[in-house]
Structure formats: structure tokens, C-alpha cells
BALOBA-1460 file (C-alpha; in Angstrom, 3 decimals):
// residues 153
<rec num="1" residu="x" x="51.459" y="139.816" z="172.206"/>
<rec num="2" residu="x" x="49.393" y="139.515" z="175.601"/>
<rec num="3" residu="x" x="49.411" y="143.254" z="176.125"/>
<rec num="4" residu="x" x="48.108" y="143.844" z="172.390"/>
<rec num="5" residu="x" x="45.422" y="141.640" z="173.175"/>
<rec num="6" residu="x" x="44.322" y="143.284" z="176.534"/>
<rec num="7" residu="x" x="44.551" y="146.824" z="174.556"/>
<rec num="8" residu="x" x="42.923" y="145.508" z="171.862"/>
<rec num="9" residu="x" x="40.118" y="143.983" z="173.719"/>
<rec num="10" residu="x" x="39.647" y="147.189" z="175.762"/>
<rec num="11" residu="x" x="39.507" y="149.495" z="172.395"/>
<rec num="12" residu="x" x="37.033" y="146.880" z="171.460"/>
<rec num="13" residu="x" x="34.681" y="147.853" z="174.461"/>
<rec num="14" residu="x" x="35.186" y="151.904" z="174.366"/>
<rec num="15" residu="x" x="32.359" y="151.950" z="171.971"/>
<rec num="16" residu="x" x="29.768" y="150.336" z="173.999"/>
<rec num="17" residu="x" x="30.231" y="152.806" z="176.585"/>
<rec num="18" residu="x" x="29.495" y="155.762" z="174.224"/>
<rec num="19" residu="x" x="25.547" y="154.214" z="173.536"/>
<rec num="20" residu="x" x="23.254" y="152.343" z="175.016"/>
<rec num="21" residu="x" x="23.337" y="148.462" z="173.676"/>
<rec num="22" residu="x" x="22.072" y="147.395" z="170.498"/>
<rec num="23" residu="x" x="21.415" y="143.796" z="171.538"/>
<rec num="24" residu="x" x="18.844" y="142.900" z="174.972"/>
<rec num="25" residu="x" x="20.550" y="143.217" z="178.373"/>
<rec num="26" residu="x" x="18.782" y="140.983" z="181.290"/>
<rec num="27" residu="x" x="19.659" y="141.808" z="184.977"/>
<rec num="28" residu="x" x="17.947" y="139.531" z="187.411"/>
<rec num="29" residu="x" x="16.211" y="140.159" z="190.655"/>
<rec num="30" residu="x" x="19.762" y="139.129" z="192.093"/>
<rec num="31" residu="x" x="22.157" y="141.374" z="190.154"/>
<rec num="32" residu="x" x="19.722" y="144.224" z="190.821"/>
<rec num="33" residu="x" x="19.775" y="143.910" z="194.137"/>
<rec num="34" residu="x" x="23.621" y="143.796" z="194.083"/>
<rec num="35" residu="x" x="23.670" y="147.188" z="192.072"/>
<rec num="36" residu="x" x="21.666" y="148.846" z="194.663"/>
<rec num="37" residu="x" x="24.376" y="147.491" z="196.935"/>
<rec num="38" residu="x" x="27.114" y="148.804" z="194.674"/>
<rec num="39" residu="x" x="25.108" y="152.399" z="194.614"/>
<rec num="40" residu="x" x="24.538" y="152.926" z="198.408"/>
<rec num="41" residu="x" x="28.091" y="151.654" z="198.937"/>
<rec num="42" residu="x" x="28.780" y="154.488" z="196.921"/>
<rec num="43" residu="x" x="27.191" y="156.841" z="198.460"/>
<rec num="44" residu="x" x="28.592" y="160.591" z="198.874"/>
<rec num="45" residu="x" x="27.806" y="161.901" z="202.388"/>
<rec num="46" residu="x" x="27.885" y="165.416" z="201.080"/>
<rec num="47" residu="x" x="25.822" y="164.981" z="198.360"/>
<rec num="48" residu="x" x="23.399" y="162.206" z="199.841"/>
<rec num="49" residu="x" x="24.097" y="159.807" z="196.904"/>
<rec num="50" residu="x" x="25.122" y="157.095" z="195.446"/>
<rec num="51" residu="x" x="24.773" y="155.222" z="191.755"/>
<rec num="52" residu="x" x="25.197" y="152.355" z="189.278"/>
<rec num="53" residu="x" x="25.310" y="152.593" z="185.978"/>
<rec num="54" residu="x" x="22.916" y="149.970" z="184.071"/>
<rec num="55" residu="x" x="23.902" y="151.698" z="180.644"/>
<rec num="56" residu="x" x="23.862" y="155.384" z="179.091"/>
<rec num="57" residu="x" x="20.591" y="156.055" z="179.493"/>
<rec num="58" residu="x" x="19.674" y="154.152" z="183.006"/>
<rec num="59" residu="x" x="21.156" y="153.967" z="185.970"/>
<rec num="60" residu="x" x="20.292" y="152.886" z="190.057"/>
<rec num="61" residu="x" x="20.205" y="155.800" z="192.533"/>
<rec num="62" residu="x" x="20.531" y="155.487" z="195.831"/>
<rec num="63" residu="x" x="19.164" y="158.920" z="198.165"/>
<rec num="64" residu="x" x="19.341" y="159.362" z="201.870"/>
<rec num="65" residu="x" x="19.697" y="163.107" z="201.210"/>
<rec num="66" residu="x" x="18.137" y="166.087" z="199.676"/>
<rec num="67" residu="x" x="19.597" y="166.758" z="195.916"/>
<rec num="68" residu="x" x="20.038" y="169.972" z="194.166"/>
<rec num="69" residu="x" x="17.449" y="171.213" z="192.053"/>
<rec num="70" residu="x" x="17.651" y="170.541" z="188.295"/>
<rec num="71" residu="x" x="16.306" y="170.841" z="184.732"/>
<rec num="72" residu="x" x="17.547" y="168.656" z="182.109"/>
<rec num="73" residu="x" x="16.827" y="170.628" z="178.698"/>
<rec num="74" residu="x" x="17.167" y="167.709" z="176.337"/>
<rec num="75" residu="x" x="15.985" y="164.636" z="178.629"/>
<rec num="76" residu="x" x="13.499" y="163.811" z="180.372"/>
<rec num="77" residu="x" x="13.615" y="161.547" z="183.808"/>
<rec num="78" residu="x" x="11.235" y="158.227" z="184.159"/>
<rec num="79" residu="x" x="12.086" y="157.236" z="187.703"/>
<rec num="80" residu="x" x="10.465" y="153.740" z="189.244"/>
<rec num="81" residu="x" x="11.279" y="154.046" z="193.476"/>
<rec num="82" residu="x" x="12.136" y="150.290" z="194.336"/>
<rec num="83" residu="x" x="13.007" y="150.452" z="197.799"/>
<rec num="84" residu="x" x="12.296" y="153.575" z="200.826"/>
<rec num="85" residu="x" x="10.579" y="156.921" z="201.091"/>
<rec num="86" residu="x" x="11.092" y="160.226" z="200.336"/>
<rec num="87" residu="x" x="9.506" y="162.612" z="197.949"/>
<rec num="88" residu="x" x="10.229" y="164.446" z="194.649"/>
<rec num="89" residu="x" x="8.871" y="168.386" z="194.103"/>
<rec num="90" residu="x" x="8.147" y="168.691" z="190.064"/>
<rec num="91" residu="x" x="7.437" y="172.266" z="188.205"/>
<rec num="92" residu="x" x="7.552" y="175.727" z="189.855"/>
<rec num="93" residu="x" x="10.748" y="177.415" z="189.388"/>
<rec num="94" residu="x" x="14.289" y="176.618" z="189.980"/>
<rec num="95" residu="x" x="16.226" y="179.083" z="192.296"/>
<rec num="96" residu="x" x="19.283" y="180.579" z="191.548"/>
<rec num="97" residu="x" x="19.697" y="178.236" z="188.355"/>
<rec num="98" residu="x" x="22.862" y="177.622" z="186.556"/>
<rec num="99" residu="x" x="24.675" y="175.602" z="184.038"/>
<rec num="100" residu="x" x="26.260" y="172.966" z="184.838"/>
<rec num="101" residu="x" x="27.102" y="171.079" z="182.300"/>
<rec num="102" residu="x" x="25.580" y="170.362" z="178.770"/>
<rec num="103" residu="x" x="22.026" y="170.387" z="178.997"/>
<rec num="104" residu="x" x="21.886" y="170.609" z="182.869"/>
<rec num="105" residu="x" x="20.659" y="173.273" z="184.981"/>
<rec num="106" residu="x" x="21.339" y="172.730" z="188.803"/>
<rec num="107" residu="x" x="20.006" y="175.656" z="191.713"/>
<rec num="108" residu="x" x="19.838" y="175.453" z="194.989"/>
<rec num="109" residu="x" x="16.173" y="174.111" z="195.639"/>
<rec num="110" residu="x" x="12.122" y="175.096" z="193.814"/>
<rec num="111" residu="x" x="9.738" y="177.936" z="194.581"/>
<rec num="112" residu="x" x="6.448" y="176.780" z="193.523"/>
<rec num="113" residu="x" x="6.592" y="173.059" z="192.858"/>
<rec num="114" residu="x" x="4.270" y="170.036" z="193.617"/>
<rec num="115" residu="x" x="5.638" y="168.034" z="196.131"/>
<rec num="116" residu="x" x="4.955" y="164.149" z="195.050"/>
<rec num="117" residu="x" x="5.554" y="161.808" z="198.191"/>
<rec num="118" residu="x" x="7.208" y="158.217" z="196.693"/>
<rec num="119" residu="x" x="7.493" y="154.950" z="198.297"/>
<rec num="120" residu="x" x="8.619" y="151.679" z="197.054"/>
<rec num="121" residu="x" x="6.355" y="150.863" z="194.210"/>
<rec num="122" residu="x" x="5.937" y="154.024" z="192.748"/>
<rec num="123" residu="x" x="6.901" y="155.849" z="189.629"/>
<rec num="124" residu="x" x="7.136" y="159.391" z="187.985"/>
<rec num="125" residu="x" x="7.977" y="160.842" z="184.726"/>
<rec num="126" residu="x" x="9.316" y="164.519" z="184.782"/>
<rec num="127" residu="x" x="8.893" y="165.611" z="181.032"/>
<rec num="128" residu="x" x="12.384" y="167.330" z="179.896"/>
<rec num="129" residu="x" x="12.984" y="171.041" z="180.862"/>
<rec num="130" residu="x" x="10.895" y="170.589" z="183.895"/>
<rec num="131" residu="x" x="12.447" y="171.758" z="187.134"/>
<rec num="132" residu="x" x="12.752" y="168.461" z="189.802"/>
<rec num="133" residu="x" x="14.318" y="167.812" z="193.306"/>
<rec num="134" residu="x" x="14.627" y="164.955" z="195.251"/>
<rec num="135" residu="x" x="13.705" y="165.379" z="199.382"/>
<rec num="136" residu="x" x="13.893" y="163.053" z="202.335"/>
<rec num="137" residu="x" x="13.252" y="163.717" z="205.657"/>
<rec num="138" residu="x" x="15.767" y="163.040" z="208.243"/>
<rec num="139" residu="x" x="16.598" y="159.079" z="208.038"/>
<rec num="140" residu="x" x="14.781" y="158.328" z="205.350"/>
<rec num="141" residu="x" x="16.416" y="156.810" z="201.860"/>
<rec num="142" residu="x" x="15.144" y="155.375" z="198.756"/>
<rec num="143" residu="x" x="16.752" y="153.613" z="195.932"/>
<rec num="144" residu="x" x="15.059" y="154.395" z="192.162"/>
<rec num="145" residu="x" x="16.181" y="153.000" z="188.626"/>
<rec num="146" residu="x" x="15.942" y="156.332" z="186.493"/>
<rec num="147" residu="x" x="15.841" y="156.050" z="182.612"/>
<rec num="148" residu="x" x="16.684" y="159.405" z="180.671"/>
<rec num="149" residu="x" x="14.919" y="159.669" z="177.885"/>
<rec num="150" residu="x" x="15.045" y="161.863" z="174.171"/>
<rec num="151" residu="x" x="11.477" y="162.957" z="173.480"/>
<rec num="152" residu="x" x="10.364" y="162.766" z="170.199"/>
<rec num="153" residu="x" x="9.383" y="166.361" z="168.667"/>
């Protein structure tokens, strides 16, 4: 009876995970701060990163290394830099660009773009099919919260 519950309970939560929530969601200064913990414990040494999911469409990033570049054809990116430096080229166009997964284009870095220097504070919006890429210099690291969004058409 036990297990039935647990599995029961579980299948109960499978669907939450599949939108964002339909009822508010709070996060204090305190659990915020422990989710940027959770995302730079995280981090991938290869790939510079680390994140936390808040829900489907917003999660914490934490950077101490350059990303690939990328277009996302459906969403676009509304990122708010909390904590650190780095800086984030928008537009131009994406080299050597492939799929890599649905909606996602990923290449190795931009020829052309505006180069945006962020700090702690600071926010950008990178409007769907645009081509973005996160850079730091040597020893420096930020942490963002970055909420996809579906533009309207």
C-alpha cells in the first residue's frame, strides 16, 4: 500500500514538470542564494557551467567560461546578471551553426556581433532567432536568472 502511495504521489508530480506552474511560486533572497549555490556546485569544467532549474521556462546559470554560440528559433532569452562579470556578444552571425536539438542552433563562436559587457545588476533581452554567446575573461564568473520566453506573433 506504501509503495502505491509513493508511485502514486510521484505520477501526481510528472505533470508539473512538463509546464511552468499555474499557481505563484515565491523564492526568497535565501533560497536564491542557495540555488546559485546548487548551480556553481554544478558546474561542468568543460563546458564552464552550471544550473538550477526554477521551472520550465527559468532557470539560474552559473558561467566562469566561454559558452557556445546559439540561436534559439522559437524563444527568446531575458537574462538579469545577479552576481560577477563577463560579457554577452548579440547579432552578427553564428559560425559553423548546427542543430542541436529542437529549436536550437549551437556553432562554435559569432562573426559580427555586439559585444555587451554585464555586471551584477544588469539585464538583456536577446529577441528569439538572434545569434548570442556568453564570454568571460580568464577568472571571471557571473551567475544570471534567464527566463525563455514565446513571443507573441
Amino acid at each position: 500500500m506504501r509503495n502505491a502511495t509513493l508511485l502514486l504521489a510521484v505520477a501526481a508530480l510528472v505533470p508539473l514538470r512538463a509546464a511552468d506552474p499555474t499557481t505563484p511560486v515565491y523564492w526568497s533572497a535565501g533560497q536564491t542564494s542557495e540555488l546559485d549555490k546548487t548551480a556553481a556546485s554544478r558546474l561542468n569544467k568543460d563546458a564552464g557551467l552550471g544550473t538550477s532549474r526554477l521551472m520550465d521556462s527559468a532557470f539560474i546559470l552559473y558561467r566562469e567560461g566561454n559558452s557556445q554560440a546559439e540561436i534559439h528559433t522559437e524563444q527568446a532569452d531575458f537574462i538579469f546578471f545577479r552576481e560577477g562579470e563577463g560579457a554577452v556578444i548579440v547579432g552578427g552571425k553564428i559560425a559553423n551553426g548546427k542543430p542541436s536539438g529542437t529549436g536550437e542552433i549551437r556553432g562554435a563562436s559569432i562573426d559580427g556581433g555586439t559585444k555587451y559587457p554585464v555586471k551584477a545588476g544588469d539585464s538583456i533581452f536577446v529577441p528569439k532567432g538572434m545569434p548570442h554567446q556568453f564570454w568571460l575573461e580568464s577568472g571571471q564568473h557571473f551567475t544570471a536568472t534567464i527566463v525563455k520566453i514565446t513571443p507573441k506573433e
